[in-house]
N, C-alpha and C positions, 0 to 999 in steps of 0.2 A: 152767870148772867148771859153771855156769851152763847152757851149752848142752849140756853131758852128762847134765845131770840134766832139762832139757827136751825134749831131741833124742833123748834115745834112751830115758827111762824105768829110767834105774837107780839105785839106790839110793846113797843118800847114804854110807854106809858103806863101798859098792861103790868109789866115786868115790874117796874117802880112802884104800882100800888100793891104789891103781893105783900099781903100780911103772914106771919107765922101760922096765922090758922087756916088757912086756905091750902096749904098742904096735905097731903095725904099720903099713904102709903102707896096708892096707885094709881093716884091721879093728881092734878093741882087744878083748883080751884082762879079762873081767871074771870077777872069784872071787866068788861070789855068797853066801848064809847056807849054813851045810852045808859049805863049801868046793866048792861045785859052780862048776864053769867054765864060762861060755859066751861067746860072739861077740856084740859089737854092730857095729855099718855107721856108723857117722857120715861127713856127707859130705867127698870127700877134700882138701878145703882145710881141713876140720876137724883131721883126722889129720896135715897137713902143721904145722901151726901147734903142735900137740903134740912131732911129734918136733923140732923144731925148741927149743920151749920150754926141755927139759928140757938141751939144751945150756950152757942160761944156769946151772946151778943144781951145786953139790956133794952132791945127796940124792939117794936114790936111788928115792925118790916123785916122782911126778906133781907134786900139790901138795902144799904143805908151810906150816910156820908158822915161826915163829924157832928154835923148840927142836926142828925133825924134820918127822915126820908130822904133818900136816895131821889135827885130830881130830873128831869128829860135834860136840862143844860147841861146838870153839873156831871153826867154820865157823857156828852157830847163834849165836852172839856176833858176831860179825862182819858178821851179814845184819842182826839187831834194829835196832839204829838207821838201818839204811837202810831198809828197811821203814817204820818209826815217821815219817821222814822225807816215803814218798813217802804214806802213807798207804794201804801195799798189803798185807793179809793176805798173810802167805808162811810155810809151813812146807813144807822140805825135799821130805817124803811129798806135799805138793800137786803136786808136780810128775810123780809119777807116774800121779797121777788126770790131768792136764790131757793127758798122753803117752797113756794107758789111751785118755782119751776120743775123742781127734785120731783114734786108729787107728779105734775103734769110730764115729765118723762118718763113716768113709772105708770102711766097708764089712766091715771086717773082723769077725770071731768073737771073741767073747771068749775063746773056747779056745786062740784059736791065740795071744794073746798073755799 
């Protein structure tokens, strides 16, 4: 989860709605705000280790919690005391500025991302 919200810049929400079938072998299927769809690339040992995961599990999410879907609090509950722990500011959203910024120091346009 971790590395999709680092690695490719998508939203935490985004993350939480990933259904098993929205996987692919080389790409993942993400439903954005709006219900707009688009592609992300994560790299392919990434996407192995996904399709592979979901094997283990009876839900028909990506991630999940005990009672289902995996939900934006109950992942933000879940990170606080590790945070608190390592003594590292983390909110979800930060990780899309840190994706934003990687690309924009590598050259890229802001528009294009």
């Amino acid at each position: 989860m971790f590395y999709l919200l680092f690695g490719t810049g998508v939203r935490l929400q985004e993350v939480c709605d990933l259904n098993k079938s929205d996987i692919f072998s080389d790409r993942i299927i993400v439903t954005g705000k709006g219900l707009k769809k688009r592609e992300i690339y994560p790299p392919p040992e990434a996407i192995e280790s996904y399709l592979l995961y979901p094997e283990r599990m009876d839900c028909e999410y990506l991630f999940n919690s005990k009672s289902g879907k995996m939900s934006y609090n109950y992942f933000r509950k879940r990170c606080s005391p590790v945070a608190m722990k390592t003594e590292v500011r983390f909110n979800p959203h930060m990780a899309r500025h840190i994706y934003a910024t990687a690309l924009f120091r590598k050259g890229m346009s802001v528009f294009t991302f």
